[in-house]
C-alpha distance (Angstrom), angle and dihedral (degrees) to the residues before:
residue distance angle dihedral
X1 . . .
X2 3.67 . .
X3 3.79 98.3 .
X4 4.22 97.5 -163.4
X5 3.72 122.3 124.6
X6 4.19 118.8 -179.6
X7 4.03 100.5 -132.9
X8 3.65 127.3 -172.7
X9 3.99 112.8 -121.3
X10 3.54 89.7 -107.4
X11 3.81 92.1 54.4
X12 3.33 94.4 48.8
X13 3.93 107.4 43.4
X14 3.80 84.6 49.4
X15 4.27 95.4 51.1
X16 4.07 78.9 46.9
X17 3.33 98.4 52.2
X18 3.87 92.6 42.2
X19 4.27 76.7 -125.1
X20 4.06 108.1 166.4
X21 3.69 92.8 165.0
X22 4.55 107.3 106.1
X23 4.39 88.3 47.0
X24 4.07 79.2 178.0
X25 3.43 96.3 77.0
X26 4.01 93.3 52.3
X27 3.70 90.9 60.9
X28 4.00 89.9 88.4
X29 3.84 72.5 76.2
X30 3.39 88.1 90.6
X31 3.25 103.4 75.4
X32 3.72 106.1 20.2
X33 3.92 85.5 67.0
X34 3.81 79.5 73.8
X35 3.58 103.8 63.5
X36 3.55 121.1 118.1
X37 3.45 94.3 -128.2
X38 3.94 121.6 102.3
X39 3.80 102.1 -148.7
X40 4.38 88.7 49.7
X41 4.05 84.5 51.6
X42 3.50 93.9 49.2
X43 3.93 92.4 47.1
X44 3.72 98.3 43.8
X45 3.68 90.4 46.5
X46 3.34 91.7 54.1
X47 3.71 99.2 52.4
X48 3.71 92.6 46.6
X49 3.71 94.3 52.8
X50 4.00 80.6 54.7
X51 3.72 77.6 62.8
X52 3.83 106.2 45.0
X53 3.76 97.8 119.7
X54 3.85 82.8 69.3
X55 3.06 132.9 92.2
X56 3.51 99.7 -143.2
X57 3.90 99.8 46.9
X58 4.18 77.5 50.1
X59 3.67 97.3 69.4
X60 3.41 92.0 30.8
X61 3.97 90.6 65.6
X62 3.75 86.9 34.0
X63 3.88 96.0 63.4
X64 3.66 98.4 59.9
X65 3.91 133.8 49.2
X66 3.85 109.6 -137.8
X67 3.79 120.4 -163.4
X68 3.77 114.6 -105.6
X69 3.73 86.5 -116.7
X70 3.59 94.8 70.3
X71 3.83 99.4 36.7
X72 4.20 84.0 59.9
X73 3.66 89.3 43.0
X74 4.13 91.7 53.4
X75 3.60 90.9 42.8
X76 4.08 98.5 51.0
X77 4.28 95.3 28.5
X78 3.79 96.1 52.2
X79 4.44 100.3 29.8
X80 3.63 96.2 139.3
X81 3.77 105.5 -141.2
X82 3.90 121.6 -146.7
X83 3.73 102.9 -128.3
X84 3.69 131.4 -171.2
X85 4.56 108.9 -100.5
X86 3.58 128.3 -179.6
X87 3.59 125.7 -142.3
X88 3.49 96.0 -64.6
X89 3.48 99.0 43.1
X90 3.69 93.3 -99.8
X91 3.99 105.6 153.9
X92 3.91 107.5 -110.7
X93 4.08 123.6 -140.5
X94 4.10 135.6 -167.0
X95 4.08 99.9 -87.9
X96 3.44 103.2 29.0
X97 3.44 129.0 141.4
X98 3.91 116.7 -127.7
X99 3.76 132.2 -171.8
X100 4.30 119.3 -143.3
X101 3.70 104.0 -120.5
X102 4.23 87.0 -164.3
X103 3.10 143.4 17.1
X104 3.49 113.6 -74.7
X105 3.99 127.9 -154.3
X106 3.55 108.9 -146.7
X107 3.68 104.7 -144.8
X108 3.93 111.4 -145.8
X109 3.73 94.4 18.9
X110 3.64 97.6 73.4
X111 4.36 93.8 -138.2
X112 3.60 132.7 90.5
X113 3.63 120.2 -119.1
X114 4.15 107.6 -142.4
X115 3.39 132.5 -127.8
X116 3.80 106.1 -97.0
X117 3.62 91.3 41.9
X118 3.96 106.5 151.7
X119 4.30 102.9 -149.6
X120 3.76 106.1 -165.3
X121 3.80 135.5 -148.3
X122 4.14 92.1 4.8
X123 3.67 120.3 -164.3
X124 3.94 121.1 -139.2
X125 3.79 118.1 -123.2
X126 3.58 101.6 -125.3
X127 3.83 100.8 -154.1
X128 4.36 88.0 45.2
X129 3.55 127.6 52.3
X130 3.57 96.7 -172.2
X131 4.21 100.0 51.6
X132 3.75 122.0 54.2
X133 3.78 131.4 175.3
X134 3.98 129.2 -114.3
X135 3.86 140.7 150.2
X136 3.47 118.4 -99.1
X137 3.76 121.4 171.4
X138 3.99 88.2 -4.5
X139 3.79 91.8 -55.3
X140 3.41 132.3 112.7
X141 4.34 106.2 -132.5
X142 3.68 131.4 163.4
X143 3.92 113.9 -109.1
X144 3.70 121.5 -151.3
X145 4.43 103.1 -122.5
X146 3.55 91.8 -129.2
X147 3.77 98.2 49.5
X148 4.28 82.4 63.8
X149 3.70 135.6 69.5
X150 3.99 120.8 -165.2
X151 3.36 108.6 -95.7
């Protein structure tokens, strides 16, 4: 499957920046859901699912039967993940190094950790995108994301 769709800037930035603020401009959704094409299915299916707790994106979905093919394919292609960013929205991995951008009172461990502070090797909380875990002053704490910046 040829998976290209021509977007308009607007369209794009917003899908991007996961926006779902100006709903108005999504109600071309209506008839680009439909196209003949697979991979402009898939797309506007996806977005209006973003949407399903309106009534609007509703009947939109409602009006048209979609092969289970491209309901699977909207659902795995577009799965927004929640990932791990630092302070300036740099994505965050297991082992990276990360510099304190403040001063940091580490509750429980009775020291402050200083600006500056270079944690090494860090370790993603799985069930919290904005915490993960790294060693400073040989103990292991949990460090707010967007008290870090990848280093």
């Amino acid at each position: 499957m040829n998976n290209i769709v021509a977007l308009c800037d607007y369209c794009y930035n917003s899908i991007e920046n996961n926006d779902k603020n100006d709903t108005s401009h999504w109600q071309c959704l209506a008839a680009s859901i439909w196209s003949e094409q697979t991979p402009v299915q898939v797309l506007t299916y996806r977005l209006l699912h973003l949407y399903k707790d309106q009534e609007w994106a509703n009947d939109i979905i409602n009006s048209v039967e979609l092969s289970d093919s491209v309901i699977d394919d909207a659902i795995r292609m577009y799965e927004i993940k929640e990932v791990h960013k630092d302070c300036n929205g740099i994505v965050l991995e297991n082992g990276d190094n990360v510099v304190l951008t403040q001063v940091l009172n580490v509750k429980g461990a009775n020291f402050m950790a200083p600006k500056g502070t270079i944690v090494k090797k860090i370790k993603l909380v799985p069930d919290n995108t904005n915490q993960i875990e790294g060693k400073v002053n040989d103990q292991t704490i949990i460090i707010l994301t967007q008290f870090v910046k990848k280093g």
